[in-house]
C-alpha positions, -999 to 999 in steps of 0.1 A, spaced: 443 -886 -695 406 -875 -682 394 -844 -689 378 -818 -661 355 -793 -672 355 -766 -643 327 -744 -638 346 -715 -619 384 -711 -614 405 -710 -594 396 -743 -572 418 -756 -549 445 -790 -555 430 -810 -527 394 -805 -533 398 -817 -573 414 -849 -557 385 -853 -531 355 -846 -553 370 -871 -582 374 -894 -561 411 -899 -567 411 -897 -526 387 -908 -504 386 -882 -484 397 -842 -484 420 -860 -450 437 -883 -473 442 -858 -504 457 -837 -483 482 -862 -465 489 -875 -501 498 -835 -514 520 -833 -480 538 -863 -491 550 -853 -525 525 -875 -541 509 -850 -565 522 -836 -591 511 -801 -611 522 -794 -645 551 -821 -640 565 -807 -607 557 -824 -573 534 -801 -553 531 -800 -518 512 -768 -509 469 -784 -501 457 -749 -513 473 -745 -544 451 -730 -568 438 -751 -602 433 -734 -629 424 -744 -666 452 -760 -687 470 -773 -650 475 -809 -654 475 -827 -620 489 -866 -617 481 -892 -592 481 -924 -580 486 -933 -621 458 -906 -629 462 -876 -650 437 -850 -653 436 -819 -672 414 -792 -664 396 -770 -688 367 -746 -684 331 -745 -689 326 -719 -713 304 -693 -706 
């Protein structure tokens, strides 16, 4: 598991796959959300915009990431 230190929260489920570069583009994270690929907190998610927060856990394509914050 990798961790993500966010600077400001929420951020939205397609964008943390697009600027990790777990997809290759913010086209193919979002067709990979709309086809139950992604999973949050160990449920499939399928909304794009679903907001991130610190302590979310998002797995894909064999990736985990947990998300923390930047503290202040």
């Amino acid at each position: 598991m990798r961790d993500l230190t966010l600077k400001t929260q929420p951020v939205e489920l397609y964008k943390i796959l697009k600027f990790e570069g777990l997809a290759s583009s913010g086209g193919a994270a979002k067709l990979a959300i709309e086809s139950a690929e992604v999973m949050v907190n160990g449920i499939v998610e399928t909304r794009k915009r679903k907001k991130i927060v610190a302590g979310d856990i998002i797995e894909y394509n064999g990736e985990k990431l947990r998300l923390l914050v930047k503290d202040q």
